[in-house]
Backbone of each chain as ProteinMPNN parsed JSONL, in Angstrom:
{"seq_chain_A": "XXXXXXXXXXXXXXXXXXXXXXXXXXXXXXXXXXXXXXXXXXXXXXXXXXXXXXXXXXXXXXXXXXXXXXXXXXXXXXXXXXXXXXXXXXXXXXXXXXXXXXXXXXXXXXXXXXXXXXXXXXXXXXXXXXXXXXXXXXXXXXXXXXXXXXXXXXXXXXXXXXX", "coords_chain_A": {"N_chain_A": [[51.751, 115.649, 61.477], [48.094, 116.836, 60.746], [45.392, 117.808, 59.104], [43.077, 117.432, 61.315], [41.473, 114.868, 60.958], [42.024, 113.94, 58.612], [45.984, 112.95, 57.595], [48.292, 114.131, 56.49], [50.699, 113.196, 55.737], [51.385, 111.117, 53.7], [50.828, 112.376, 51.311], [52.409, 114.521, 50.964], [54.863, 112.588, 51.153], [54.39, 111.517, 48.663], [54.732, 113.738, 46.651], [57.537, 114.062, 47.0], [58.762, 112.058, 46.547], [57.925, 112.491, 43.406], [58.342, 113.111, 39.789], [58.558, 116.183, 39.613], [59.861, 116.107, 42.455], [61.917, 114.89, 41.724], [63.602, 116.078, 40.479], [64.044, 118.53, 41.361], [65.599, 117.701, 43.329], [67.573, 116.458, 42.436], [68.58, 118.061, 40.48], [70.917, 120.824, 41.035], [70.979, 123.308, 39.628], [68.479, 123.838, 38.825], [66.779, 124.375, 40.86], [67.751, 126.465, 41.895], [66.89, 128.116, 39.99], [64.645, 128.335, 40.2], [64.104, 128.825, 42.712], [64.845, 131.622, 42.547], [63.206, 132.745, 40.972], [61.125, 132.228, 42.653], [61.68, 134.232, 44.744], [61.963, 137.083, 43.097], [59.504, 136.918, 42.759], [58.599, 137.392, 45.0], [59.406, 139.713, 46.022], [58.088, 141.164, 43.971], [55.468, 140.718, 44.933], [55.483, 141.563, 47.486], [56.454, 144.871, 47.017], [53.771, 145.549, 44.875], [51.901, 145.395, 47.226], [52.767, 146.88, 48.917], [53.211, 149.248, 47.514], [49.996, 149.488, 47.37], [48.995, 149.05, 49.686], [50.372, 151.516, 51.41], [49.502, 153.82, 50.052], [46.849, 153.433, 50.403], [47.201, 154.484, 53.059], [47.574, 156.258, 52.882], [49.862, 157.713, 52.541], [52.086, 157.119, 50.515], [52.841, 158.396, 47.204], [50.272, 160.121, 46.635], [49.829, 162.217, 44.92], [48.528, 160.644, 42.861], [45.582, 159.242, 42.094], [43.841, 156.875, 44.178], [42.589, 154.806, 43.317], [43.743, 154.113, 40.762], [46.237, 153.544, 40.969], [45.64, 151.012, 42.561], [44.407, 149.445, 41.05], [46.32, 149.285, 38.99], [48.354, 148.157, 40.388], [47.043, 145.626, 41.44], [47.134, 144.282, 39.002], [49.949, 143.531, 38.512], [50.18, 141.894, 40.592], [48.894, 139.705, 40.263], [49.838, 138.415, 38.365], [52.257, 137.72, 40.039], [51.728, 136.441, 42.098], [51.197, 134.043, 40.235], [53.414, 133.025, 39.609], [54.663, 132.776, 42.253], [53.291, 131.015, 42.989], [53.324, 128.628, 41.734], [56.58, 128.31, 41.191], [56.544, 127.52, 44.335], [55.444, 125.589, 44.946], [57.131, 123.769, 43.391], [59.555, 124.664, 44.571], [59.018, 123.16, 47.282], [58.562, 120.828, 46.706], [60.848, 118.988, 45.813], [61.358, 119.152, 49.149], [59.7, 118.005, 50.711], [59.298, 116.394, 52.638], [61.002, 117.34, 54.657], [59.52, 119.902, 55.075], [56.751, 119.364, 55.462], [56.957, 118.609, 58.677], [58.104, 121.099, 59.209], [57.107, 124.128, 61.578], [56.775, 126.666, 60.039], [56.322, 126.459, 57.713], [53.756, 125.737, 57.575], [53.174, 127.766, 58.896], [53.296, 130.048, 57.183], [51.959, 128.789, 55.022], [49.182, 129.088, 55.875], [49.102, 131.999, 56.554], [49.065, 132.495, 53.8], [46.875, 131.574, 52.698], [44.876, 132.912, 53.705], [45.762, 135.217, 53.182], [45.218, 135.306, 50.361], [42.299, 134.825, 50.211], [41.794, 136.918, 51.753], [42.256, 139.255, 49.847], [41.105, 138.364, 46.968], [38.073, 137.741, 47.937], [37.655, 140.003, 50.14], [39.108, 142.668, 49.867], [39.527, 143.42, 47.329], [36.934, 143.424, 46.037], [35.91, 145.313, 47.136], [37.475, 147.285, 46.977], [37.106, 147.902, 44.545], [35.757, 150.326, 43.741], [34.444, 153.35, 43.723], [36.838, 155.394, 45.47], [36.07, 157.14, 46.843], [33.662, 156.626, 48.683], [34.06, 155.375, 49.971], [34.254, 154.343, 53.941], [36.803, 155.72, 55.547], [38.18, 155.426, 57.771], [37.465, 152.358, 57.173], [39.383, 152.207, 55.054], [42.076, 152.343, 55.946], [41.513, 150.565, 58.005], [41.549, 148.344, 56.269], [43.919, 148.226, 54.522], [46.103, 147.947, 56.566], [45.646, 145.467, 57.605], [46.213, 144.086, 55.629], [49.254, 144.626, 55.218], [49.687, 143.167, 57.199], [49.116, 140.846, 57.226], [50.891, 140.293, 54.612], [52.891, 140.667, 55.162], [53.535, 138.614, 57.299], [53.272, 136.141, 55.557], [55.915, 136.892, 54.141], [57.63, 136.775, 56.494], [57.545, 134.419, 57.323], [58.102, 132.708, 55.161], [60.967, 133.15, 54.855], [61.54, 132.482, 57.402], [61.529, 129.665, 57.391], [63.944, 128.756, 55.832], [65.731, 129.001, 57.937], [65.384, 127.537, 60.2]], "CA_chain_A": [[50.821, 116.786, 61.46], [47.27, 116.423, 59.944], [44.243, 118.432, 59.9], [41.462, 116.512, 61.797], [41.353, 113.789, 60.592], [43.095, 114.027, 57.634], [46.77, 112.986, 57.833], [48.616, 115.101, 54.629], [51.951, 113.212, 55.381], [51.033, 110.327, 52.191], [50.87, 113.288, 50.071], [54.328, 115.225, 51.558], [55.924, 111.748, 50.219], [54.145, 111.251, 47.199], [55.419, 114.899, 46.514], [59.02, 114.255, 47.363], [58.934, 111.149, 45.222], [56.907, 112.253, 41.957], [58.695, 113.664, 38.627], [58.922, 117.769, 40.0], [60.434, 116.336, 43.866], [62.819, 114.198, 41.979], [64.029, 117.188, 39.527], [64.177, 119.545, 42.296], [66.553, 117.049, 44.311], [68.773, 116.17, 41.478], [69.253, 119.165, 39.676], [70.626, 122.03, 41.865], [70.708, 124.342, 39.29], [66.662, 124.118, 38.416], [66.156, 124.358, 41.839], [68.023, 127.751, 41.772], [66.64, 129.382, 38.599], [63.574, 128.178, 40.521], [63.925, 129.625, 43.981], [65.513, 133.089, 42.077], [61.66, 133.596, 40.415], [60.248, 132.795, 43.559], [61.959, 135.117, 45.707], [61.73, 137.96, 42.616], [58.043, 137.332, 42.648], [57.832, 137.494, 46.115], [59.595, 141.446, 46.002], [57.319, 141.846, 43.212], [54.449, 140.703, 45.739], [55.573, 143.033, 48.667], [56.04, 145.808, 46.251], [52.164, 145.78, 44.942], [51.209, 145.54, 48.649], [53.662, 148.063, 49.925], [52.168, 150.57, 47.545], [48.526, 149.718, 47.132], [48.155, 149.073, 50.865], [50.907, 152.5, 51.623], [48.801, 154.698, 49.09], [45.524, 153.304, 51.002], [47.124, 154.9, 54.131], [48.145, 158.209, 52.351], [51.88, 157.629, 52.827], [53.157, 157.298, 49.347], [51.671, 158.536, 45.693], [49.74, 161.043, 47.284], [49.08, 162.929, 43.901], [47.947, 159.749, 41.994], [44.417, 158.526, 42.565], [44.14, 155.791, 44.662], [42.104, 154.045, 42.524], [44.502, 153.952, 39.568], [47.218, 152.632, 41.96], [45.309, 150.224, 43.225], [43.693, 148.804, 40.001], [47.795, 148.978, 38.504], [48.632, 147.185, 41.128], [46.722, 144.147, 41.054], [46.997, 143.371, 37.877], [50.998, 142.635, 38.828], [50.126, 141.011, 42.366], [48.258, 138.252, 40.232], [50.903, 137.391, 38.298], [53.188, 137.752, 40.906], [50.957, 135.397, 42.481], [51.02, 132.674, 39.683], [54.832, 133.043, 39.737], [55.2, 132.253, 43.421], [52.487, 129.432, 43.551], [54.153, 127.63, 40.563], [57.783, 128.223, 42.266], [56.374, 127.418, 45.438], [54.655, 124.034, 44.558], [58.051, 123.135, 42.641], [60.362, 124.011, 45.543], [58.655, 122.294, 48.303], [58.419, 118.637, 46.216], [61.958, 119.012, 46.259], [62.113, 119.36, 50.033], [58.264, 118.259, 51.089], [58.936, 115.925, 54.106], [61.392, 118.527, 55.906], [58.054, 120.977, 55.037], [55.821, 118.91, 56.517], [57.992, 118.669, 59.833], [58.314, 122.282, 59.727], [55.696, 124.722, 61.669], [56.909, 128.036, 59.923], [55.464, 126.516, 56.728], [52.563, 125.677, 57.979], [52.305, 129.071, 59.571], [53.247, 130.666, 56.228], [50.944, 128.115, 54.401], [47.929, 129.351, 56.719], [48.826, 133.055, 56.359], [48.97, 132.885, 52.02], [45.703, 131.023, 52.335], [44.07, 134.003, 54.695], [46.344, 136.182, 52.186], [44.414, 135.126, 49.002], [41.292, 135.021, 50.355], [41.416, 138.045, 52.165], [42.259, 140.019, 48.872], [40.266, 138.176, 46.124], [37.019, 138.137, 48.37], [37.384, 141.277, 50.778], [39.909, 143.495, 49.247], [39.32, 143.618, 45.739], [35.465, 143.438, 45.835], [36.067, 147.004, 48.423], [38.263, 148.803, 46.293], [36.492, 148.152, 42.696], [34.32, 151.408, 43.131], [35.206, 154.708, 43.902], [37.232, 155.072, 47.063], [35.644, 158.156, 47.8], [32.639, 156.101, 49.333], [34.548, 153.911, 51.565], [34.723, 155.237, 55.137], [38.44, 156.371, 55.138], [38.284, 154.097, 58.665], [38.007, 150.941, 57.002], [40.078, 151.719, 54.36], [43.066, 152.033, 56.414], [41.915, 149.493, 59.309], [42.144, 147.066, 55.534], [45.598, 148.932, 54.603], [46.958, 147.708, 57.781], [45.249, 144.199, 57.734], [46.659, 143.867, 54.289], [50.71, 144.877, 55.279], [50.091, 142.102, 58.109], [48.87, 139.194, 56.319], [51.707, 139.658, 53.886], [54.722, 140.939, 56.162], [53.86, 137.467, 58.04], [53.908, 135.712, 53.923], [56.916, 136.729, 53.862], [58.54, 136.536, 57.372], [57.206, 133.04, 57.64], [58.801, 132.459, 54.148], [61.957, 133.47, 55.236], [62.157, 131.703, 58.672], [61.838, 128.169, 56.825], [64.956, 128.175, 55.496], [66.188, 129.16, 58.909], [64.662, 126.654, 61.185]], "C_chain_A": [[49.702, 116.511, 60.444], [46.041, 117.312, 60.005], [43.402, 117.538, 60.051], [42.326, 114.919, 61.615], [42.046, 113.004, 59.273], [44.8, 114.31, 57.778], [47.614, 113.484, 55.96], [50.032, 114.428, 54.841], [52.114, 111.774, 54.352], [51.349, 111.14, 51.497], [51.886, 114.115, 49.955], [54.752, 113.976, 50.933], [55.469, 111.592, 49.432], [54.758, 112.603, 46.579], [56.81, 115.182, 45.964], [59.395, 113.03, 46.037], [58.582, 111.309, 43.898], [58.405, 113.259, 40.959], [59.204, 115.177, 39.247], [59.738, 117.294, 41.423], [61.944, 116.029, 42.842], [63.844, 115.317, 41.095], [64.648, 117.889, 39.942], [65.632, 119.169, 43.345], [67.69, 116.497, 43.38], [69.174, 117.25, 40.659], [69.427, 120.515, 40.56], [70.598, 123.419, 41.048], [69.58, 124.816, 38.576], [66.22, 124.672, 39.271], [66.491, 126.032, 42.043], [67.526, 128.828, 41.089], [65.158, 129.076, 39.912], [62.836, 129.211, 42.195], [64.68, 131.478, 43.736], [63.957, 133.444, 41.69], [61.22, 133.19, 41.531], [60.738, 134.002, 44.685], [61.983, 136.6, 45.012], [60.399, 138.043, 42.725], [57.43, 137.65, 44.035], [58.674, 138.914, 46.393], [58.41, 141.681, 45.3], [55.432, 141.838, 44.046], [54.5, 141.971, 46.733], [55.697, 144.641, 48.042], [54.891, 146.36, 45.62], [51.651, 145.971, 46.072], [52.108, 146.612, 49.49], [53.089, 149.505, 49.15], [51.054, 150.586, 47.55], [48.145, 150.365, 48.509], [48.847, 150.992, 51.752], [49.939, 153.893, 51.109], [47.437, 155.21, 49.895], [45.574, 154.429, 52.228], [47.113, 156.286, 53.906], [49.479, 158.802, 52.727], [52.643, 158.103, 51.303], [51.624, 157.85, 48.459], [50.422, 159.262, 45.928], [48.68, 162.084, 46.068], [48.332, 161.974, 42.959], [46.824, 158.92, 42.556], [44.429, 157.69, 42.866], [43.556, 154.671, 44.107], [42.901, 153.352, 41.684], [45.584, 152.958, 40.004], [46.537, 151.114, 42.17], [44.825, 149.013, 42.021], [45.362, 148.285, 39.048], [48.129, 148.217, 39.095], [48.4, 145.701, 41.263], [46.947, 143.54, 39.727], [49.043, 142.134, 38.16], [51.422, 141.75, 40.378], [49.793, 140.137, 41.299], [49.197, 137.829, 39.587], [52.52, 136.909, 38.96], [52.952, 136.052, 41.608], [51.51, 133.647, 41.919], [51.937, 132.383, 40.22], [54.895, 132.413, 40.929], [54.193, 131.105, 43.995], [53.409, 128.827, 42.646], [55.597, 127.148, 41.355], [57.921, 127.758, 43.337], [56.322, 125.616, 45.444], [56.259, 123.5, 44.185], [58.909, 123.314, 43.986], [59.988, 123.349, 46.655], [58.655, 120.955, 48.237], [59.556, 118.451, 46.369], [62.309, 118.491, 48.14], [60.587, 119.067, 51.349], [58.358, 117.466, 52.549], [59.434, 116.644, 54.916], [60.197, 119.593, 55.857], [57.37, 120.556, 56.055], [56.366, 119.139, 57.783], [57.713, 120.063, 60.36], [57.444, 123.526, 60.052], [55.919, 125.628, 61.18], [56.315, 127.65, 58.722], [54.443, 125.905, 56.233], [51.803, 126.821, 58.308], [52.158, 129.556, 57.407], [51.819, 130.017, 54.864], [49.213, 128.874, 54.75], [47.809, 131.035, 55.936], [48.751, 133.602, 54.831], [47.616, 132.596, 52.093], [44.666, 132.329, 52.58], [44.363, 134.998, 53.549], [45.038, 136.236, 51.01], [43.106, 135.55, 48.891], [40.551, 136.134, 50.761], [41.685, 139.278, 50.713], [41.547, 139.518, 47.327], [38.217, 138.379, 46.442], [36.501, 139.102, 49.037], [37.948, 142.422, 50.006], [39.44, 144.342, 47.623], [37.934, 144.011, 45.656], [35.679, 145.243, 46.305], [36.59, 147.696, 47.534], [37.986, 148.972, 44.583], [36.125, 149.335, 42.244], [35.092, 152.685, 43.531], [35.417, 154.839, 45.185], [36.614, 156.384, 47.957], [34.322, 157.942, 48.878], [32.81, 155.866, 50.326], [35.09, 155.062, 52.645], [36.167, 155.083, 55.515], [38.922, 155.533, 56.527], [38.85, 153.265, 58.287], [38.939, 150.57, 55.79], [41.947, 151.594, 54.84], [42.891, 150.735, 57.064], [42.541, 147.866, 57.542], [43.661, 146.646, 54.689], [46.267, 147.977, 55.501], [47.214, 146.084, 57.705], [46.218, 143.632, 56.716], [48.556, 143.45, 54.599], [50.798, 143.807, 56.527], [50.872, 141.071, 57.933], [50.475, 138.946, 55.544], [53.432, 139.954, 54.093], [54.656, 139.183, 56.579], [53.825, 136.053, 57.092], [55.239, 135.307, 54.255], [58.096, 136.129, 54.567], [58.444, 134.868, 57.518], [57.755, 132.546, 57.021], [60.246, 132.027, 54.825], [62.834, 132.026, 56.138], [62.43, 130.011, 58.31], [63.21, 128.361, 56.741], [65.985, 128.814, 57.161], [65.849, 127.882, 60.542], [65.261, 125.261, 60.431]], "O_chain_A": [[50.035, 116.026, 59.362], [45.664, 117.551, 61.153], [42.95, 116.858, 59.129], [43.305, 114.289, 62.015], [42.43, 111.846, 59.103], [45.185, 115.456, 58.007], [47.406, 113.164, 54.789], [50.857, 114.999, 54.128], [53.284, 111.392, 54.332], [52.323, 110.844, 50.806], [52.274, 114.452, 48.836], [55.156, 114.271, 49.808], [56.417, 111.282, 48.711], [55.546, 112.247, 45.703], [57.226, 115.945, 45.093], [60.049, 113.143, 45.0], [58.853, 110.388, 43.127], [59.257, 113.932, 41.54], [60.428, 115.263, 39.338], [60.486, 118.223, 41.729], [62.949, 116.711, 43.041], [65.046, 115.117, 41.271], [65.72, 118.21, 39.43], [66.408, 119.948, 43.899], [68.737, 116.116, 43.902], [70.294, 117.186, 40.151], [68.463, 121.231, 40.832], [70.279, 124.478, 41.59], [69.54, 125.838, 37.891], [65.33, 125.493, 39.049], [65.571, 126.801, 42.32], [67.604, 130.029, 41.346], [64.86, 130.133, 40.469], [61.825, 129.826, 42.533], [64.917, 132.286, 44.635], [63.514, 134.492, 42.159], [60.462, 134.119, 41.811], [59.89, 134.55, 45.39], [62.019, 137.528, 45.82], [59.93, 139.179, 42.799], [56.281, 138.018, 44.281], [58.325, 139.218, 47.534], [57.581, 142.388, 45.874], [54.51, 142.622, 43.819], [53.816, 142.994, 46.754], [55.06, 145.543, 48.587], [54.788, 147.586, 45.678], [50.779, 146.84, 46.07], [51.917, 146.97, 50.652], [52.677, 150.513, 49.724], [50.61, 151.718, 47.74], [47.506, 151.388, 48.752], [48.087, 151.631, 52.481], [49.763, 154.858, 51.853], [46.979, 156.335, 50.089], [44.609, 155.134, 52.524], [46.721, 157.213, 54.615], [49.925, 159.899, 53.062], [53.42, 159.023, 51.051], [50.406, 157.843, 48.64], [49.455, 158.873, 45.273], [47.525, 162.5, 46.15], [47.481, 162.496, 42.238], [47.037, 158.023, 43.371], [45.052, 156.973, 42.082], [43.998, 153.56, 44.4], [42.9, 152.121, 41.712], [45.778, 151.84, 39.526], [47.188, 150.129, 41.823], [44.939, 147.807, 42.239], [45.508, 147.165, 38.56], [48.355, 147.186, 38.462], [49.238, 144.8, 41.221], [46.916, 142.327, 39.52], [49.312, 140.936, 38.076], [52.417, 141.267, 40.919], [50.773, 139.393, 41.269], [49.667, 136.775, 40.016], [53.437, 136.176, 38.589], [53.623, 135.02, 41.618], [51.919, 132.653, 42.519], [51.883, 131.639, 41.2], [55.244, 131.242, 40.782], [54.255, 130.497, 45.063], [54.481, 128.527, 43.173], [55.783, 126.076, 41.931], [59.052, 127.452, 43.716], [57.083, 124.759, 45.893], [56.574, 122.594, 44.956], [59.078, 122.278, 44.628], [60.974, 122.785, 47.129], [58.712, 120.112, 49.132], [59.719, 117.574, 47.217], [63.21, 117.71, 48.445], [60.435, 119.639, 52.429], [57.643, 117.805, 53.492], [58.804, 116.88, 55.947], [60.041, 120.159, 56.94], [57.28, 121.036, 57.186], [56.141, 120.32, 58.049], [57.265, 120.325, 61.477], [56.967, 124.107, 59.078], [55.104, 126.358, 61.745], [55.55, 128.548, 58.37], [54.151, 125.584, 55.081], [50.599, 127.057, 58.211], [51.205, 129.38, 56.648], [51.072, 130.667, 54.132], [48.331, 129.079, 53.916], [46.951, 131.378, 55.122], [48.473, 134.768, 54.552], [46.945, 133.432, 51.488], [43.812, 132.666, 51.76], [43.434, 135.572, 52.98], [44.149, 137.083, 50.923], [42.644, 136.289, 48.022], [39.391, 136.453, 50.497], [41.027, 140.307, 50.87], [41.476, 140.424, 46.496], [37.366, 138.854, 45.69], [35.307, 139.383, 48.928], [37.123, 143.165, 49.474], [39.172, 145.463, 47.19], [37.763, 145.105, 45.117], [35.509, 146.178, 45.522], [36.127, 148.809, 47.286], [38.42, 149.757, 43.741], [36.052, 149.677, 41.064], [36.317, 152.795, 43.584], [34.579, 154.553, 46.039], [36.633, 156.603, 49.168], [33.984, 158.791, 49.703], [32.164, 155.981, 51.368], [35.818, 156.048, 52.528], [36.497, 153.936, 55.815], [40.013, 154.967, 56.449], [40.027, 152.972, 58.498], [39.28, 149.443, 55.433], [42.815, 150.957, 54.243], [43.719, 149.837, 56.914], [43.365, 146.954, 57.604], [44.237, 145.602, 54.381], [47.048, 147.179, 54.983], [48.292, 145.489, 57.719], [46.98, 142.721, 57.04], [49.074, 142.37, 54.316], [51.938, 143.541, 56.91], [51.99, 140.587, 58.111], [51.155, 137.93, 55.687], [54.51, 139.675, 53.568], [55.6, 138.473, 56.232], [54.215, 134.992, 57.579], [55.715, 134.204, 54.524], [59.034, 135.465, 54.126], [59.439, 134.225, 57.851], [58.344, 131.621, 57.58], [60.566, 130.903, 55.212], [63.759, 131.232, 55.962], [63.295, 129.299, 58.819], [63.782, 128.073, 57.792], [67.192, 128.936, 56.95], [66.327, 127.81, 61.675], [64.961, 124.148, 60.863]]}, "seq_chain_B": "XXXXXXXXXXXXXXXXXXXXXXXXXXXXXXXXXXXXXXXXXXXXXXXXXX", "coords_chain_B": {"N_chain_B": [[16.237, 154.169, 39.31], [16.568, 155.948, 41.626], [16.081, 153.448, 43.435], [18.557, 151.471, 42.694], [20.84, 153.147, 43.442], [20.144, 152.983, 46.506], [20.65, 149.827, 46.533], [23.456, 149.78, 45.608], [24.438, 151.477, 47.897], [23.939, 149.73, 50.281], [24.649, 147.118, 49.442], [27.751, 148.122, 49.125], [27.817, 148.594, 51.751], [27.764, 146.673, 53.38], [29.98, 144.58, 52.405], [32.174, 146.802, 53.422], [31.196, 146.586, 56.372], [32.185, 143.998, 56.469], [34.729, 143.852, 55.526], [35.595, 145.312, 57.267], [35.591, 144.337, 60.333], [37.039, 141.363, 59.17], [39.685, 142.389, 58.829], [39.775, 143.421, 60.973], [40.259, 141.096, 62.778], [42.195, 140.077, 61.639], [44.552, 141.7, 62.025], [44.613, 141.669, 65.086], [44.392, 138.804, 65.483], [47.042, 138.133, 64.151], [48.904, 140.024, 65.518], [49.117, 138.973, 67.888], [50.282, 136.479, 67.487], [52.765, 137.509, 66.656], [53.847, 138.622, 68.71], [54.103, 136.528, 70.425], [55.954, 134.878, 69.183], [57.991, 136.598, 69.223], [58.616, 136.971, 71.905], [59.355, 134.045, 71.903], [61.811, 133.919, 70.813], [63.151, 135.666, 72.795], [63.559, 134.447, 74.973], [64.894, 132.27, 74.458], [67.056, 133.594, 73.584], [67.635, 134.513, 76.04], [68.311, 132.252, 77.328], [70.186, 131.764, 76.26], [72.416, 133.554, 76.277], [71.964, 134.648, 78.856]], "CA_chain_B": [[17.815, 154.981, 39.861], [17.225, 155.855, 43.196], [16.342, 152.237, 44.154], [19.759, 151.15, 42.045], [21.636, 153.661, 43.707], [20.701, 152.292, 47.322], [21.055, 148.536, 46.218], [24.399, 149.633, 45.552], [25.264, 151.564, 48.705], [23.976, 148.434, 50.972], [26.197, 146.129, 49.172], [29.043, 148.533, 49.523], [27.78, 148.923, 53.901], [27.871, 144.572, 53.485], [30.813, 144.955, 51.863], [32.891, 147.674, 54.271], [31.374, 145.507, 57.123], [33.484, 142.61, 56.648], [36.235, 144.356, 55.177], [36.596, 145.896, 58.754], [35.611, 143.339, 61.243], [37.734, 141.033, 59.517], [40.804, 143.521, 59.231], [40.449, 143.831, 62.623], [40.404, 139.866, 63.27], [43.419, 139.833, 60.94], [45.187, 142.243, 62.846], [44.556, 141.269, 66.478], [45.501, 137.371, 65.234], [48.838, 138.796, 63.348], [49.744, 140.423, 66.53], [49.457, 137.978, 69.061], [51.348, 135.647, 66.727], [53.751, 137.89, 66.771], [54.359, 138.756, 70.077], [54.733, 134.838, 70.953], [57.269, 134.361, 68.168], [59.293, 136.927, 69.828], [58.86, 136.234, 73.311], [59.823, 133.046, 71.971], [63.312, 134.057, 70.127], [63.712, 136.807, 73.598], [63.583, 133.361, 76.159], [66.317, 131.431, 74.019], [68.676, 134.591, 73.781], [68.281, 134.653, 77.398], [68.93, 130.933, 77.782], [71.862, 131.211, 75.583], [73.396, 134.214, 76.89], [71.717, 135.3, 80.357]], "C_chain_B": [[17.893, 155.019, 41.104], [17.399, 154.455, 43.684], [18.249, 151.181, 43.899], [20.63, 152.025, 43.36], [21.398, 152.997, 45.86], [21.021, 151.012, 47.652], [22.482, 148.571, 46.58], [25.637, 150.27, 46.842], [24.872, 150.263, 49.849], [24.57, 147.632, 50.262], [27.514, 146.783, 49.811], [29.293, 148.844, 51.566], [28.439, 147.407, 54.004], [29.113, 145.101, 53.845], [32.354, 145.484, 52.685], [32.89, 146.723, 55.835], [32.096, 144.391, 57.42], [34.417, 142.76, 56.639], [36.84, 144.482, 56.606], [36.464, 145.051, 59.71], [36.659, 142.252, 60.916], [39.2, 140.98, 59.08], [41.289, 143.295, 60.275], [40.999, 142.429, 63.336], [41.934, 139.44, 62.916], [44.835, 140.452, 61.596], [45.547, 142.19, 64.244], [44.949, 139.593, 66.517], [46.976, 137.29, 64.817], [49.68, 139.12, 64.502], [50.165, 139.453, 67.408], [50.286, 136.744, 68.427], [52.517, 136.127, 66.711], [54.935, 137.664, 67.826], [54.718, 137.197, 70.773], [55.866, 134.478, 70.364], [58.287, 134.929, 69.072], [59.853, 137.221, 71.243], [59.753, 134.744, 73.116], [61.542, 132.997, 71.661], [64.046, 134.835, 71.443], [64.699, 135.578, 74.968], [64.974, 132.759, 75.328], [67.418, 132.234, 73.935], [68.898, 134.644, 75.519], [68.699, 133.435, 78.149], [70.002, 130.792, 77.509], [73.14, 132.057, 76.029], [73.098, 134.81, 78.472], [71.123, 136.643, 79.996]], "O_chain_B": [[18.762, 154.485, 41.792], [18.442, 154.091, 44.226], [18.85, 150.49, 44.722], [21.039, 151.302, 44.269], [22.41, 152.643, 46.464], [21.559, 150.764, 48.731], [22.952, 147.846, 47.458], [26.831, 150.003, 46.974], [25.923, 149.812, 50.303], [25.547, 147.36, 50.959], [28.197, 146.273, 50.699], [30.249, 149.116, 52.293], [29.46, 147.123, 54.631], [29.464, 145.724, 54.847], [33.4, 144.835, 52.635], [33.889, 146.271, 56.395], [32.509, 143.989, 58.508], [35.23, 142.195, 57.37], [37.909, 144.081, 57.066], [37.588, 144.881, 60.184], [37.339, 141.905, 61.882], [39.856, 139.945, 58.959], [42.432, 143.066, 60.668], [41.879, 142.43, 64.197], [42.681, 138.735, 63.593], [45.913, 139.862, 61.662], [46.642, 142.599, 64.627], [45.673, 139.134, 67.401], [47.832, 136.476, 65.163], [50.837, 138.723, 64.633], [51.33, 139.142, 67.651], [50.973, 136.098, 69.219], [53.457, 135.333, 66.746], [56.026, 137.102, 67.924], [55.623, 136.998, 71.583], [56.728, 133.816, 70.943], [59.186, 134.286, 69.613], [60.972, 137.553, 71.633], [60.605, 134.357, 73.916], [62.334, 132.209, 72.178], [65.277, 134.824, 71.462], [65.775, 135.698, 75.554], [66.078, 132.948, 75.84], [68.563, 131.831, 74.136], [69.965, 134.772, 76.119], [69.261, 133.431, 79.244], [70.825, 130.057, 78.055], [74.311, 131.696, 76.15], [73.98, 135.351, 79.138], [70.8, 137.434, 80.883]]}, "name": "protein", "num_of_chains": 2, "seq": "XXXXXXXXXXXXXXXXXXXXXXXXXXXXXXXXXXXXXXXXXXXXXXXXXXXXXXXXXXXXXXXXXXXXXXXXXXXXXXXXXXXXXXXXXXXXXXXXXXXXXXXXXXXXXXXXXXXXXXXXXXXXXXXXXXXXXXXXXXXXXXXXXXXXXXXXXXXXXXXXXXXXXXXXXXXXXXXXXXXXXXXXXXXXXXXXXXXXXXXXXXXXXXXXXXXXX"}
């Protein structure tokens, strides 16, 4: 698997072979403390996005400005974030040529990328100002968009170790 | 001021614009991904059990 022209499976074994694969594959109980913070950071992910984007809809937190929520919120998505790139990066060197191989984390790869981008460049910029501006439309249709992107994070997550 | 103040609602039209078009792209790609996955998991339960 490669995009274009670019074949990424050199860099899947340089991965598997370097200092963090070989750590990951010899020590099972690094690999554990390791895949325990990513799978806490990845509640602590769906939890920021279950209420920011819930709040957005006017489901939960109803009496607490959506602003406030929303601005609380991110601050523990980003380091949720670091947490499960760091974790992420470390268990995959461990386990990078069955990765490569495997299309669910490719999908999941695709949908963090869309993830990121869609909430550092659309998301965030949208909900800086006062939400009473934003046509109450697009702040659900980005609610919705939001609980997609990172339901299919997670499910994609998931299905790796199932496949 | 006034000119400030509509600077700042055309950014926030930009802004809303994208948000929702691509929401909606996000949402109408999410789905149909879906729906294949589990067409795909529906065909192997019915290969495996009828």
């Amino acid at each position: 698997m490669g995009w274009g022209a670019v074949d990424l499976l050199p860099f899947f074994e340089w991965m598997e072979t370097n200092l963090l694969g070989q750590i990951g594959k010899s020590y099972g109980g690094v690999y554990a403390v390791g895949q325990s913070l990513h799978l806490m950071s990845l509640a602590m992910i769906g939890g920021t996005v279950l209420v920011t984007d819930l709040r957005l809809l006017n489901v939960v937190l109803r009496d607490v400005p959506s602003e406030v929520v929303v601005d609380n919120a991110h601050k523990w998505f980003k380091l949720a974030l670091t947490i499960i790139l760091a974790t992420g990066i470390f268990m995959a060197s461990a386990v990078a040529i069955r990765m490569y191989h495997n299309p669910f984390f490719w999908a999941k790869m695709f949908s963090l990328f869309v993830g990121i981008v869609f909430v550092f460049a659309i998301k965030r910029p949208l909900l800086r100002g006062k939400h009473s501006d934003i046509s109450p439309l697009v702040l659900r249709t980005v609610a919705v968009a939001s609980l997609m992107l990172w339901f299919t994070v997670a499910a994609t997550g998931r299905w790796i170790g199932f496949s | 001021m006034q000119n400030q103040i509509k600077f700042r609602k055309a950014k926030l039209g930009k802004l809303e614009f994208t948000a929702f078009y691509s929401s909606i792209i996000i949402i109408v790609v999410g789905a149909i991904y879906w729906i294949i996955q589990i067409n795909g998991v529906l065909e192997m339960l019915e290969m495996a059990y009828g």
